[in-house]
TORKOL-4160 file (C-alpha; in steps of 0.2 Angstrom, whole numbers, padded with zeros to 4 digits, m for minus):
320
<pt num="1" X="0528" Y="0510" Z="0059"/>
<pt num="2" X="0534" Y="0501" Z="0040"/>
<pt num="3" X="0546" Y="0492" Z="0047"/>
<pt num="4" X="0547" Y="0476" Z="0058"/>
<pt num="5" X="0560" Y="0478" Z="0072"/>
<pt num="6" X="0560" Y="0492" Z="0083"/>
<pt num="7" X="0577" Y="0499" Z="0080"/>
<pt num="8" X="0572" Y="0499" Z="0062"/>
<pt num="9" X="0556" Y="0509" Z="0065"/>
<pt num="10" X="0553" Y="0526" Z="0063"/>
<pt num="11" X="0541" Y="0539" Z="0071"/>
<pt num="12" X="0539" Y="0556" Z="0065"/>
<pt num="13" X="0546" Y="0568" Z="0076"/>
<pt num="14" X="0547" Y="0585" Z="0065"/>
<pt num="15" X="0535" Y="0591" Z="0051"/>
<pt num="16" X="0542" Y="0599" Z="0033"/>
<pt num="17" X="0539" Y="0616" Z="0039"/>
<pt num="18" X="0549" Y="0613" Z="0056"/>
<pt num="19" X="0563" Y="0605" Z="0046"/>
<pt num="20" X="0565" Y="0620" Z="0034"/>
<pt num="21" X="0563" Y="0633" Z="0046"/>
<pt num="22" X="0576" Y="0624" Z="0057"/>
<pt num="23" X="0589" Y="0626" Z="0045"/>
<pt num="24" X="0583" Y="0643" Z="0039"/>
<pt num="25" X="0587" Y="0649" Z="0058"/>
<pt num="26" X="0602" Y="0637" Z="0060"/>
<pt num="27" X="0608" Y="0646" Z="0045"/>
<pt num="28" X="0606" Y="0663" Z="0046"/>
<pt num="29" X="0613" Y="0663" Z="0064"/>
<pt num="30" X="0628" Y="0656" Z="0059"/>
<pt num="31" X="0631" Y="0665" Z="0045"/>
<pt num="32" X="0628" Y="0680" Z="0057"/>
<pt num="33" X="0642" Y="0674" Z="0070"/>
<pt num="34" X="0654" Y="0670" Z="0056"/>
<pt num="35" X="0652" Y="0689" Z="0048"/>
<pt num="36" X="0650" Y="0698" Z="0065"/>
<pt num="37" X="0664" Y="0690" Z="0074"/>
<pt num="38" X="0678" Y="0698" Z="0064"/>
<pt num="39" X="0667" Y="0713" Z="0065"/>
<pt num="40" X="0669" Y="0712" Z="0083"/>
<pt num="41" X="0687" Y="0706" Z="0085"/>
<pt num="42" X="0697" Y="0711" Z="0070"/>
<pt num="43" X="0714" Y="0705" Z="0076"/>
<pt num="44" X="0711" Y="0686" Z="0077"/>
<pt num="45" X="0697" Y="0686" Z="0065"/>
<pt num="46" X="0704" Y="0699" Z="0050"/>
<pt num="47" X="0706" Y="0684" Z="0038"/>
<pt num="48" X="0689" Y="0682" Z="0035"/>
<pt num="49" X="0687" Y="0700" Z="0031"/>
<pt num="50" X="0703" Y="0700" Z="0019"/>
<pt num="51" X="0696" Y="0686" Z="0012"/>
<pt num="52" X="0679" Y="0692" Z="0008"/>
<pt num="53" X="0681" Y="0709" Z="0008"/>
<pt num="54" X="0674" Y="0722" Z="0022"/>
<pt num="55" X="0658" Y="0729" Z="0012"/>
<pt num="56" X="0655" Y="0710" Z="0008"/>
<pt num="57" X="0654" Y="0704" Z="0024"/>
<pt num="58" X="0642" Y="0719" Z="0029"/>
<pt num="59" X="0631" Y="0717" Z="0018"/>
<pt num="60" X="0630" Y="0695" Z="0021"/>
<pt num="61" X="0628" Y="0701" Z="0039"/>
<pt num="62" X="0614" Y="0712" Z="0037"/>
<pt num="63" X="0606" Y="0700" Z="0024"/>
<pt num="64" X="0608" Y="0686" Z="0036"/>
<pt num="65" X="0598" Y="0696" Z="0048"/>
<pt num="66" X="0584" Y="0700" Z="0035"/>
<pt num="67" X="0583" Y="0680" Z="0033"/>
<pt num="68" X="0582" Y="0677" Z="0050"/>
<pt num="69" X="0569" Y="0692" Z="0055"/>
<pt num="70" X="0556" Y="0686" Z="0040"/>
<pt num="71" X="0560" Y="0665" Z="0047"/>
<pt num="72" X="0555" Y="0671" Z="0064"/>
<pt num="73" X="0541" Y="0679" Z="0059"/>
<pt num="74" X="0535" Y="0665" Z="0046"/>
<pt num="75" X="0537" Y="0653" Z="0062"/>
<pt num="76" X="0527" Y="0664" Z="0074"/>
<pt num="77" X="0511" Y="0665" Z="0062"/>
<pt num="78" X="0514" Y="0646" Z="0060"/>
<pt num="79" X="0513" Y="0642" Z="0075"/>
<pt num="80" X="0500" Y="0654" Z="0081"/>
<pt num="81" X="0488" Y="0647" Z="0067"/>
<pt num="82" X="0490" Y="0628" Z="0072"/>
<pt num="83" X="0486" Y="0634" Z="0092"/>
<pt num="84" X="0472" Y="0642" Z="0084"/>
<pt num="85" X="0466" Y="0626" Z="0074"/>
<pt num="86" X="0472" Y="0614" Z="0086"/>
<pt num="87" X="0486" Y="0606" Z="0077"/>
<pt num="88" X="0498" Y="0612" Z="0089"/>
<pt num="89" X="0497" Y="0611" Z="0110"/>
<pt num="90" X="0505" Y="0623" Z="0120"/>
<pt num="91" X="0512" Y="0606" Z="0130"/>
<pt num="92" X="0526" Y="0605" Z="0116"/>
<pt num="93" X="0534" Y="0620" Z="0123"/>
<pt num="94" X="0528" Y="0627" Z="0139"/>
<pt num="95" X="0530" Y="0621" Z="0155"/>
<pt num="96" X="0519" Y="0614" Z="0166"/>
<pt num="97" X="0516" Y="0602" Z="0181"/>
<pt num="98" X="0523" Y="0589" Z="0171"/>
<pt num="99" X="0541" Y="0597" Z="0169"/>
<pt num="100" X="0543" Y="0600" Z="0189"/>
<pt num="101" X="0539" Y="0582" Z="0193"/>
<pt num="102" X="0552" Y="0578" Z="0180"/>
<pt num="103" X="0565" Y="0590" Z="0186"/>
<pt num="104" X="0561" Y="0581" Z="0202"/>
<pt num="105" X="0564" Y="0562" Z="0197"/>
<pt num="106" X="0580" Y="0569" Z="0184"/>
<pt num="107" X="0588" Y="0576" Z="0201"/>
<pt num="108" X="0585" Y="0560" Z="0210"/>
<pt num="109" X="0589" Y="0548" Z="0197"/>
<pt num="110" X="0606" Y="0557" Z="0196"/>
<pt num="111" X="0611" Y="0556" Z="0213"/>
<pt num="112" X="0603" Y="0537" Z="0212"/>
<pt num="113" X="0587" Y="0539" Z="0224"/>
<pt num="114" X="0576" Y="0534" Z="0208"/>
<pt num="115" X="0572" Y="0529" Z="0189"/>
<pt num="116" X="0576" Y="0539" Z="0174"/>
<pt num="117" X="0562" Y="0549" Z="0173"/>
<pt num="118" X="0551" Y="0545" Z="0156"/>
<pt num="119" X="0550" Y="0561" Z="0144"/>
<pt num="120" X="0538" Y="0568" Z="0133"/>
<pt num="121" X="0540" Y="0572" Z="0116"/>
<pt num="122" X="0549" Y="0588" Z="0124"/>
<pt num="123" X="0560" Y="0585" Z="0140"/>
<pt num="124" X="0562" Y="0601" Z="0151"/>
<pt num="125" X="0578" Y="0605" Z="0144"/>
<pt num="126" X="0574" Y="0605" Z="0129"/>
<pt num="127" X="0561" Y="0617" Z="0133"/>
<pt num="128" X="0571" Y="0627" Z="0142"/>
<pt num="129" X="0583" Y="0629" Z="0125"/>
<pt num="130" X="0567" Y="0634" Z="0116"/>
<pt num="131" X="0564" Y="0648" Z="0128"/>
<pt num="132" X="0583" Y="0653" Z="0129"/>
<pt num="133" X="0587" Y="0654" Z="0111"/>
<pt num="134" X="0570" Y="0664" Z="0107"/>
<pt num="135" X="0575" Y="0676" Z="0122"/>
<pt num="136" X="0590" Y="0678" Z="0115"/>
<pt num="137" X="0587" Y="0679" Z="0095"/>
<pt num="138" X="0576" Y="0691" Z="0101"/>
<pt num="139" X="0589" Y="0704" Z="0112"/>
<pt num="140" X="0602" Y="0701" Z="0094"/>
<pt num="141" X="0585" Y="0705" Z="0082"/>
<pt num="142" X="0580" Y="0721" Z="0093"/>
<pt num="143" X="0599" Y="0729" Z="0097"/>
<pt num="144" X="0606" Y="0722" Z="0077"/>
<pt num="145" X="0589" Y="0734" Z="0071"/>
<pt num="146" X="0595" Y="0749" Z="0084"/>
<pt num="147" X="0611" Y="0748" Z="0079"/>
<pt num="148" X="0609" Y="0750" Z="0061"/>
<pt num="149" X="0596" Y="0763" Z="0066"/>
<pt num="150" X="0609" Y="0773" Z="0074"/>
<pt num="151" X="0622" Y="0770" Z="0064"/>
<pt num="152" X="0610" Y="0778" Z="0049"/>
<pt num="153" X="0607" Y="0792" Z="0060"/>
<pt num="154" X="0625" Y="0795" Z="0067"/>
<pt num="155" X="0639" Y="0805" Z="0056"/>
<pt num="156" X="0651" Y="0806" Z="0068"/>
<pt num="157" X="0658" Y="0792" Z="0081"/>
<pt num="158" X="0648" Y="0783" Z="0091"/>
<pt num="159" X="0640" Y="0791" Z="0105"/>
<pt num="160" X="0636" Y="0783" Z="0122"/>
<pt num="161" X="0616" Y="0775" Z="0118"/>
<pt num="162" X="0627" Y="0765" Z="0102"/>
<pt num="163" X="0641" Y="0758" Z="0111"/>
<pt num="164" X="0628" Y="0753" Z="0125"/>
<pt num="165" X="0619" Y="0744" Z="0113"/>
<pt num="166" X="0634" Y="0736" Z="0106"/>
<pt num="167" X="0640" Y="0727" Z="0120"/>
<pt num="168" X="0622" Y="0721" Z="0123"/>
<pt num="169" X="0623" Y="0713" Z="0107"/>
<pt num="170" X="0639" Y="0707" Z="0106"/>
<pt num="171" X="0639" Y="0698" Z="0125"/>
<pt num="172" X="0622" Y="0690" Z="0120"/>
<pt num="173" X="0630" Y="0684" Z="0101"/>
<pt num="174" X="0644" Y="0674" Z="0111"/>
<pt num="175" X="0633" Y="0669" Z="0125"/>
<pt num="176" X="0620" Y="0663" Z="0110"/>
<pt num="177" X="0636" Y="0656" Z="0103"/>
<pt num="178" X="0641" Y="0645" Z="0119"/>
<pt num="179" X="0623" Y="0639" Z="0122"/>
<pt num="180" X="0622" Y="0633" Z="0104"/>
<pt num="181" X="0637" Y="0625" Z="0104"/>
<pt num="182" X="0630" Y="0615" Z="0120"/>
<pt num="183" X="0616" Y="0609" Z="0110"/>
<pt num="184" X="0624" Y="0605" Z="0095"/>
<pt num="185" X="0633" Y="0592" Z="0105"/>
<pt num="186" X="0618" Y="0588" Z="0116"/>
<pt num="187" X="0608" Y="0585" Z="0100"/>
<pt num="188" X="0615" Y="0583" Z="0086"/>
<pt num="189" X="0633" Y="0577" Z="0085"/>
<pt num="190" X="0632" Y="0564" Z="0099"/>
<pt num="191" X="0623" Y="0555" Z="0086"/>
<pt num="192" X="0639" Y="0552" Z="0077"/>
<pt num="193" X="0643" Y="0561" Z="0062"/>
<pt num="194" X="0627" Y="0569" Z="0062"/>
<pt num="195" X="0609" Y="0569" Z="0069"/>
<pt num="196" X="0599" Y="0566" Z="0052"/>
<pt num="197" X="0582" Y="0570" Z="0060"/>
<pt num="198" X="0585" Y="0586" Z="0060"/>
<pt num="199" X="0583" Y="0585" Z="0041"/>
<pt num="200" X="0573" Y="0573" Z="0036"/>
<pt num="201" X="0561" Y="0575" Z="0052"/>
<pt num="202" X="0560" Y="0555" Z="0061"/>
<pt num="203" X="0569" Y="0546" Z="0073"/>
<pt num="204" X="0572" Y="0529" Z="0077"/>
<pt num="205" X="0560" Y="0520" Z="0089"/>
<pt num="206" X="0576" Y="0515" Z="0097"/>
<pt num="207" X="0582" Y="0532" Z="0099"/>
<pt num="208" X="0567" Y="0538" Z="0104"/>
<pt num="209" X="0562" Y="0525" Z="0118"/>
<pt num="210" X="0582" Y="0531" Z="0125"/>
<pt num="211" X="0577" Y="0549" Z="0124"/>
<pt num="212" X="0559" Y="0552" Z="0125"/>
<pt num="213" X="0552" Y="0534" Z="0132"/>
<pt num="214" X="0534" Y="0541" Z="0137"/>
<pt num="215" X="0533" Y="0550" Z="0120"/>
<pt num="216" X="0537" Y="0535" Z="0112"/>
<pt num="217" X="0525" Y="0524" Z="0120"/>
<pt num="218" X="0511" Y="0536" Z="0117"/>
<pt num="219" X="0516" Y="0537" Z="0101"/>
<pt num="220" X="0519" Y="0517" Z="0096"/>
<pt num="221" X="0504" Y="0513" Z="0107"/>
<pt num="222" X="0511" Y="0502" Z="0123"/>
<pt num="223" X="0517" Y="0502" Z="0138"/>
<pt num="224" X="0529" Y="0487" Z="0139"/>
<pt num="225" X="0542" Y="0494" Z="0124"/>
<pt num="226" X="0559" Y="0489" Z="0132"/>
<pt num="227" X="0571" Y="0503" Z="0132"/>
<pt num="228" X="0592" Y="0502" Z="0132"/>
<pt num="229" X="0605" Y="0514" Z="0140"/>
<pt num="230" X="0612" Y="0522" Z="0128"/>
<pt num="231" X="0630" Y="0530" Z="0131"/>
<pt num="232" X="0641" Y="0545" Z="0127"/>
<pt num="233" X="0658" Y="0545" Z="0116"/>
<pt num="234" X="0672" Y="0548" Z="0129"/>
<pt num="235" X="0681" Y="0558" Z="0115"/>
<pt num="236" X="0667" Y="0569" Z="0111"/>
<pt num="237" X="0663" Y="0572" Z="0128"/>
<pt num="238" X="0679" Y="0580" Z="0133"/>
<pt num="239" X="0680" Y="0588" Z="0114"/>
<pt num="240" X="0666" Y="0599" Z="0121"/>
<pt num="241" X="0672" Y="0602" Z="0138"/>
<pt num="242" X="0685" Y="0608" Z="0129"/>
<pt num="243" X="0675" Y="0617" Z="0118"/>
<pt num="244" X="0664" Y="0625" Z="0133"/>
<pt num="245" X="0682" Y="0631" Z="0140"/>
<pt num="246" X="0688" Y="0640" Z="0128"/>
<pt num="247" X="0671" Y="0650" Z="0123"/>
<pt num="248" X="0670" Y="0653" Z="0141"/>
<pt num="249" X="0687" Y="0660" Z="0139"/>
<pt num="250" X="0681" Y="0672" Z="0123"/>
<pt num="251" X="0665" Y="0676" Z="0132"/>
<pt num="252" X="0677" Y="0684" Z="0147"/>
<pt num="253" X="0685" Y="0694" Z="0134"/>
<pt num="254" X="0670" Y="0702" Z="0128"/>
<pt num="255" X="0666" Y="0707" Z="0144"/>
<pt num="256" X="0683" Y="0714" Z="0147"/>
<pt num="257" X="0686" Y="0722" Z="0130"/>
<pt num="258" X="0667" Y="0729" Z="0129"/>
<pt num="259" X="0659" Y="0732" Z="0145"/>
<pt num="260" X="0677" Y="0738" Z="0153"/>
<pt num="261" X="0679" Y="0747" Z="0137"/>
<pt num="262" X="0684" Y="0765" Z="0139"/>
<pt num="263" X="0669" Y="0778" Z="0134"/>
<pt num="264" X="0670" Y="0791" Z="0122"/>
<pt num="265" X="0680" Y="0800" Z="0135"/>
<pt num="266" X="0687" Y="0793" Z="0148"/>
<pt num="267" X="0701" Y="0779" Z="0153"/>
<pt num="268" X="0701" Y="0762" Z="0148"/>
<pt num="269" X="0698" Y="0752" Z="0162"/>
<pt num="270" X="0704" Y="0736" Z="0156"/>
<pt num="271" X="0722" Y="0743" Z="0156"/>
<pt num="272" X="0721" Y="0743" Z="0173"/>
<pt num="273" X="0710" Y="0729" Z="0180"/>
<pt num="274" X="0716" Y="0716" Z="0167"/>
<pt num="275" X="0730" Y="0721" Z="0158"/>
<pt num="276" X="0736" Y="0706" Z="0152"/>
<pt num="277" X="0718" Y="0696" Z="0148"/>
<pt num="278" X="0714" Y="0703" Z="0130"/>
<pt num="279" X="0721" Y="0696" Z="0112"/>
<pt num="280" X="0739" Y="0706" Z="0115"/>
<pt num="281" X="0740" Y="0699" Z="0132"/>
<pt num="282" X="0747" Y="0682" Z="0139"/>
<pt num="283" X="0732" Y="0674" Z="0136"/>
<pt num="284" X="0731" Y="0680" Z="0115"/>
<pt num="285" X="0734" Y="0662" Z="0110"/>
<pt num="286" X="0721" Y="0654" Z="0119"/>
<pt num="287" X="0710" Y="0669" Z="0114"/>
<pt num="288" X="0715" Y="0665" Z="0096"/>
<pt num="289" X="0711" Y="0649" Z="0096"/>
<pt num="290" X="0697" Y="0651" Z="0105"/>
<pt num="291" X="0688" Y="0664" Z="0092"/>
<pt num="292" X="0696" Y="0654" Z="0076"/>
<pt num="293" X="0689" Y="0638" Z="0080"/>
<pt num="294" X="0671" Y="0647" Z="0083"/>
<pt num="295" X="0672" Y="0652" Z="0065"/>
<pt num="296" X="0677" Y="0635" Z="0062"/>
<pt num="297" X="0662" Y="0628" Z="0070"/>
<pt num="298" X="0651" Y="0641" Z="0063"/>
<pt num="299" X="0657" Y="0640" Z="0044"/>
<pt num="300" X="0656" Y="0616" Z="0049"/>
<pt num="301" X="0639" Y="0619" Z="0054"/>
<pt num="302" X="0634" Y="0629" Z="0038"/>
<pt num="303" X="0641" Y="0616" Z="0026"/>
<pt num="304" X="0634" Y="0602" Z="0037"/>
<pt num="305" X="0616" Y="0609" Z="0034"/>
<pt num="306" X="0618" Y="0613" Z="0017"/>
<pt num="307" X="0621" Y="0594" Z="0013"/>
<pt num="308" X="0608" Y="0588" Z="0024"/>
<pt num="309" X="0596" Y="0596" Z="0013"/>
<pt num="310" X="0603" Y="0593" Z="m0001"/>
<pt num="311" X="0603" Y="0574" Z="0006"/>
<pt num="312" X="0583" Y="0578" Z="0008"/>
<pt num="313" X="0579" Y="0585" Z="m0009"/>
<pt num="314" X="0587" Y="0572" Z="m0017"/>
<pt num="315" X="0579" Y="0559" Z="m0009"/>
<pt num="316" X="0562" Y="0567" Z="m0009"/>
<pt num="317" X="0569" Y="0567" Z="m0029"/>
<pt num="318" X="0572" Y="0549" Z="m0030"/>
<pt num="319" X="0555" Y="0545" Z="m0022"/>
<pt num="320" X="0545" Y="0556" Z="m0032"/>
């Protein structure tokens, strides 16, 4: 620690390589919503297309998706070289025994039978997000390649294997999309305007006692570092209830205007079991909102990123 008092103090929390690949991923996936989206749902999206032009955004999509595909594998040769040298441990993002007995002592501090359990440098939810997010960058890597594929190969409209593999993608996307959104709050933006260790790689040992007290004593080296509540903004809280809502509300339209979808041949089932639920219906303003203000969100977190690493090279910049 260089500093004197511990809300001063810093510990490292993510190396250089975690930070850049961080933002790579953050990146690309946004970047991949904000081009697929008005792919997806022209009608409340167009503007984007009009604005950038239709081949334009296909080819940032599939560039996006390149970026992503090589970050991944960059990530995954990284990380299976420091298990191999030891530089890394499985315990950062695999469960074990540990994580069940926190579950246990999370459940009965919440209902007030217990102390807040003391977390590792990883709690279980965040492992869990780690697990969640590769699952499903995987499922979007895997059916964005098969749909290319087939779309390479097919000269006429789509046939039944292709629009399969469209609505896998496009419900995992938006489910990927409501999950992020989650942890952006959960992470990032509760640390009001913006959680800065995701750029320059340390916390507080203020923060970290709140968040991850045993990781923090293992780290500092003591067992008596006192620790404070720390408290969420009502404002923001209900800004992402709000949030949640209406991505819930374009999720269930994905499900209605895909899976419900009429097949090549056939009727169009969503004109009989929800009529009135897609963007035409009585519920197209809240579905424009909705899918405007993820594109908002996306195109916010874009710019955010860029200027906390540009915040990062010019400091490195001044330093060196």
């Amino acid at each position: 620690m260089s500093t004197e008092t511990r809300t001063q103090a810093t510990l490292e929390r993510f190396n250089s390589v975690q930070v850049y690949v961080h933002a790579l991923l953050a990146i690309s996936i946004f970047v991949l919503w904000l081009t697929g989206l008005p792919l997806t749902f022209y009608e409340p999206l167009g503007w984007l297309i009009e604005v950038f032009g239709y081949a334009n955004v296909i080819d940032i999509h599939i560039a996006a998706g390149v970026v992503l595909i090589a970050t991944m594998l960059y990530y995954g040769a990284y990380l299976a070289l420091g298990l191999a040298t030891g530089a890394s441990t499985w315990k950062h993002f695999m469960f074990g025994i540990d994580d069940i007995y926190e579950v246990i002592a999370q459940l009965k501090w919440l209902v007030g039978l217990g102390p807040e359990p003391e977390s590792g440098k990883y709690t279980f939810l965040q492992k869990a997000e780690i697990w969640i997010i590769a699952f499903e960058v995987g499922v979007m890597i895997g059916t964005g390649l098969l749909l290319w594929l087939l779309g390479m190969a097919q000269s006429t409209s789509p046939n039944l294997p292709m629009l399969i593999t469209r609505d896998v993608h496009a419900i995992v996307a938006v489910t990927m999309l409501m999950g992020v959104t989650f942890h952006l709050f959960m992470t990032h933006v509760k640390e009001f305007p913006m959680d800065g260790s995701m750029f320059h790689g340390r916390v507080d040992v203020g923060r970290a006692c709140n968040e991850w007290q045993q990781w923090a004593k293992d780290s500092i080296g003591t067992t008596t570092l006192p620790c404070e509540e720390s408290t969420h903004s009502t404002i923001l809280t209900s800004g992402m209830v709000l949030t949640m809502l209406l991505f819930f509300i374009i999720w269930t339209g994905i499900i209605l205007q895909y899976v419900f979808s009429p097949l090549p041949t056939g009727p169009s089932l969503t004109q009989s079991i929800a009529p009135n639920t897609l963007p035409g219906g009585t519920l197209g303003l809240v579905y424009l909102v909705g899918l405007n203000l993820a594109a908002l969100v996306c195109i916010i977190s874009v710019v955010a990123i860029g200027y906390g690493l540009y915040v990062r090279f010019a400091q490195r910049s001044v330093s060196v």
